[in-house]
C-alpha positions in Angstrom: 0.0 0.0 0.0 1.5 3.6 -0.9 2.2 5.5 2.3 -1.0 7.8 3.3 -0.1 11.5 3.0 -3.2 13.4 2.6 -5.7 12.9 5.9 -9.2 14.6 6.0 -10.1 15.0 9.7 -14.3 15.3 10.4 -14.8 17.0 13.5 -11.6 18.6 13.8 -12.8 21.5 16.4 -14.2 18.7 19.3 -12.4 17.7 22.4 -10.6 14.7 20.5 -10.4 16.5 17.1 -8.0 19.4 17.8 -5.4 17.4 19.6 -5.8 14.4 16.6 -5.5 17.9 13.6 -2.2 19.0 15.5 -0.8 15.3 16.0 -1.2 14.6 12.5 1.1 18.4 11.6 3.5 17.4 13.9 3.7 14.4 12.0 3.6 16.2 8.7 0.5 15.1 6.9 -1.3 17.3 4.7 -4.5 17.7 6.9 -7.8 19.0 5.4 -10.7 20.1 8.1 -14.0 18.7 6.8 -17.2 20.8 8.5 -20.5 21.8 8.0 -21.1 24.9 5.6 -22.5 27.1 8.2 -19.2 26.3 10.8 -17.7 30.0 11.6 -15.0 28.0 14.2 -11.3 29.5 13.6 -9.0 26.9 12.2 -4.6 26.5 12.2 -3.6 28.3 9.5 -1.5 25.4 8.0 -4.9 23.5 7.5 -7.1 23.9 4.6 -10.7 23.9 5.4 -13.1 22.5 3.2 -17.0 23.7 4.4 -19.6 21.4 3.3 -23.2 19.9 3.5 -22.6 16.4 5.1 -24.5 14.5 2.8 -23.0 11.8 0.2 -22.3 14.3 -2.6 -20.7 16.6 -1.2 -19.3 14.4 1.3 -17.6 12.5 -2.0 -16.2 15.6 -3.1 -14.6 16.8 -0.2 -12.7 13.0 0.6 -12.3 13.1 -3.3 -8.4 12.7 -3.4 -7.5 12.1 0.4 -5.3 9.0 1.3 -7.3 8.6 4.9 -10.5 9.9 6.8 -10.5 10.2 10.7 -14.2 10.8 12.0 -14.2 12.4 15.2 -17.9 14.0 14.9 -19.2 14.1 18.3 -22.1 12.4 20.2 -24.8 13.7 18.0 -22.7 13.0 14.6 -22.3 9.4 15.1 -25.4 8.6 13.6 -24.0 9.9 9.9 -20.7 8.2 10.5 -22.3 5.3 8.1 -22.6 8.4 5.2 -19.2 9.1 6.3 -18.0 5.6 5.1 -19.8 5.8 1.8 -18.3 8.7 0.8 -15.3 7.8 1.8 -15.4 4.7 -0.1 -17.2 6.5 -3.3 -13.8 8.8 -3.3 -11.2 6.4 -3.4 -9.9 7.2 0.6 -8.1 4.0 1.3 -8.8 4.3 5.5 -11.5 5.0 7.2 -10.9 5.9 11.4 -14.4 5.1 13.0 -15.7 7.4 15.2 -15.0 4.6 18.1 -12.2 6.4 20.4 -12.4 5.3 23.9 -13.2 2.2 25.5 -13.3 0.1 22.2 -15.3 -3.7 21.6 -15.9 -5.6 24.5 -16.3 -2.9 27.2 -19.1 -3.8 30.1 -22.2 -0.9 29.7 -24.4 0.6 31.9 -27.7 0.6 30.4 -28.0 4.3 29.8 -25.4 4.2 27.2 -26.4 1.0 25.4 -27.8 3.3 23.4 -24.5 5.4 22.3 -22.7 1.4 22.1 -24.9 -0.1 20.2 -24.7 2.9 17.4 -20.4 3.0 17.6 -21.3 -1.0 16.9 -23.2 -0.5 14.2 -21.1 2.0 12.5 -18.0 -0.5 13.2 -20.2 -3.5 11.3 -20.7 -1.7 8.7 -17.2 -0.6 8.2 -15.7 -4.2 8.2 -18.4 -4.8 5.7 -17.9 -2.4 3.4 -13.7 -3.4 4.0 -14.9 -6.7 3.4 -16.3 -6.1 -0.3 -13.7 -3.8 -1.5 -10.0 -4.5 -0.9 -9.2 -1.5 -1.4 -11.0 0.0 1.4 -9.5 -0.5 4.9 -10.9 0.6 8.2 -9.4 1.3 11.7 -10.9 1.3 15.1 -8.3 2.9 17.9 -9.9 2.4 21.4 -7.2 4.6 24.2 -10.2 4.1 27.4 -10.5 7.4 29.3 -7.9 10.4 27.7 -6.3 12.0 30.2 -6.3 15.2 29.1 -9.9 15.6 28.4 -10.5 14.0 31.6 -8.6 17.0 33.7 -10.5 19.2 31.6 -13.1 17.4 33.7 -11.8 18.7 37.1 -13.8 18.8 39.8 -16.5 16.5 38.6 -13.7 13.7 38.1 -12.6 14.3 42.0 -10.0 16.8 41.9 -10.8 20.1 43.0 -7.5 21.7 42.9 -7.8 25.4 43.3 -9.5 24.2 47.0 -7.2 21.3 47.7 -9.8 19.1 47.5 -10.3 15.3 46.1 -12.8 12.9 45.8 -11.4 9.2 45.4 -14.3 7.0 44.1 -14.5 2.9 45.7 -10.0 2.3 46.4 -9.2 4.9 43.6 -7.3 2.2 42.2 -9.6 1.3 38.6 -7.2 2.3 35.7 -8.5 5.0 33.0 -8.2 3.2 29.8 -9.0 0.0 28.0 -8.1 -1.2 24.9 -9.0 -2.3 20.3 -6.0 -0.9 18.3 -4.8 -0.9 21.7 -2.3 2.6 22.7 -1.7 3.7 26.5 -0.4 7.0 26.4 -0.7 7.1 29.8 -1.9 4.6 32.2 -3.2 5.7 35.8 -5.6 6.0 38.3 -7.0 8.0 41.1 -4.8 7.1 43.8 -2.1 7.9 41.6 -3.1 11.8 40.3 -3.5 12.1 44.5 -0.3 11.7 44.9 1.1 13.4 42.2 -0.7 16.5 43.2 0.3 15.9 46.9 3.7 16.2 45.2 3.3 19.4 42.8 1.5 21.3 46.2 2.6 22.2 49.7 -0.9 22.7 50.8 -3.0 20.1 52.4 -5.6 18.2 50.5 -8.9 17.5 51.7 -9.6 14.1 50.7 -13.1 12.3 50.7 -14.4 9.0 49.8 -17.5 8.3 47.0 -18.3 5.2 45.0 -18.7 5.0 41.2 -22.8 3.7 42.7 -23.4 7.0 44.2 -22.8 8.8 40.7 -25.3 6.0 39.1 -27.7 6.4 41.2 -27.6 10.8 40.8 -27.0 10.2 37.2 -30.0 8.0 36.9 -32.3 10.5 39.1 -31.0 13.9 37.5 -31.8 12.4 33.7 -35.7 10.9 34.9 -36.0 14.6 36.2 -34.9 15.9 32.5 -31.5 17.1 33.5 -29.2 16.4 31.1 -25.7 16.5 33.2 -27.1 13.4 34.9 -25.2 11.4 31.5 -22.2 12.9 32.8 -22.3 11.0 36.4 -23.3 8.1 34.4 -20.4 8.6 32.4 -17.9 8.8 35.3 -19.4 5.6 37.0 -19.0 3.9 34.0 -15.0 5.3 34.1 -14.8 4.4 38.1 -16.5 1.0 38.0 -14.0 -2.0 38.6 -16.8 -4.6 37.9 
């Protein structure tokens, strides 16, 4: 297979998409920015931007001449991933990233997410079987677990409340962040250890309680029957926390 150069990233302005856009110019690829035709967002300079209607058409044009496509759409863009892969495959892109970062095949759910699963799983069938048909179209899931960047961004909820020196450490604070499917560990840690690290990086004391990833079911569950939507973020974090 010829090397990929050219890499068209969907969703390039998200919480995964700008880190992904400036790994793949460090790396030197020729990176195009795929977004809707009524996105205003500021891009890097060094990118071209190509603005769009994301249906199959236009979708076809835009990939038209790119080596690869990495779909990082977010939660409400998953359902067009399968468009995604059409056009992809229409235009001749020889790899298709699904939209599957995180936790990857495999992963125990809480039922309030079945929902978001069961779609990722779908979008991943149908990429094996449209990799299965044509040879010349390939596909690449790449599952990290938990990023650790986007989950400080998450400070306090995820137990670290550091401009009061405080911290939450969910069940022993021992459960590991990530998982695995193209399998990469940037990083690898847990609770207990981001305690001690920011016992180290502070002379102050830390006030430190104890939760369980149940207690943020349990709110989770009773904030969403009650129509607020934050309660999928306590789902979320039990679903991080959760040993079992």
């Amino acid at each position: 297979m010829e090397a990929i150069c050219k890499v068209a990233v969907v969703g390039g302005s998200g919480n995964l998409g700008q880190p992904i856009t400036a790994a793949l110019l460090k790396a030197a690829f020729q990176v195009t920015i795929i977004t809707r035709a009524k996105s205003t967002t500021a891009h890097p300079s060094e990118v071209a931007v190509v603005r769009t209607r994301y249906d199959l058409p236009n979708l076809t044009r835009a990939f038209t001449s790119q080596d690869a496509v990495v779909c990082v759409v977010g939660l409400t863009g998953v359902a067009m991933q399968n468009t995604f892969i059409d056009a992809a495959e229409a235009a001749g892109v020889r790899r298709f990233i699904i939209d599957d970062f995180g936790w990857g095949p495999g992963m125990r759910n809480l039922p309030e997410l079945d929902a978001i699963f069961a779609e990722r799983l779908d979008c991943r069938d149908y990429a094996q079987a449209k990799a299965a048909a044509n040879t010349t179209f390939t596909w690449t899931g790449i599952a990290f677990g938990s990023p650790i960047d986007r989950v400080l961004r998450w400070f306090p909820a995820m137990g670290f409340d550091v401009p009061s020196r405080k911290a939450i450490i969910h069940d022993d604070g021992t459960e590991p962040f990530t998982d695995q499917f193209v399998k990469i560990v940037p990083i690898k840690t847990c609770q207990r250890e981001l305690l001690e690290a920011f016992l180290g990086a502070f002379e102050d004391e830390w006030e430190v309680q104890k939760s369980s990833a149940g207690t943020h079911v349990g709110d989770g569950r009773e904030k969403v029957a009650g129509g607020d939507g934050s309660g999928a973020r306590d789902i979320t974090l039990a679903h991080i926390f959760d040993p079992d």
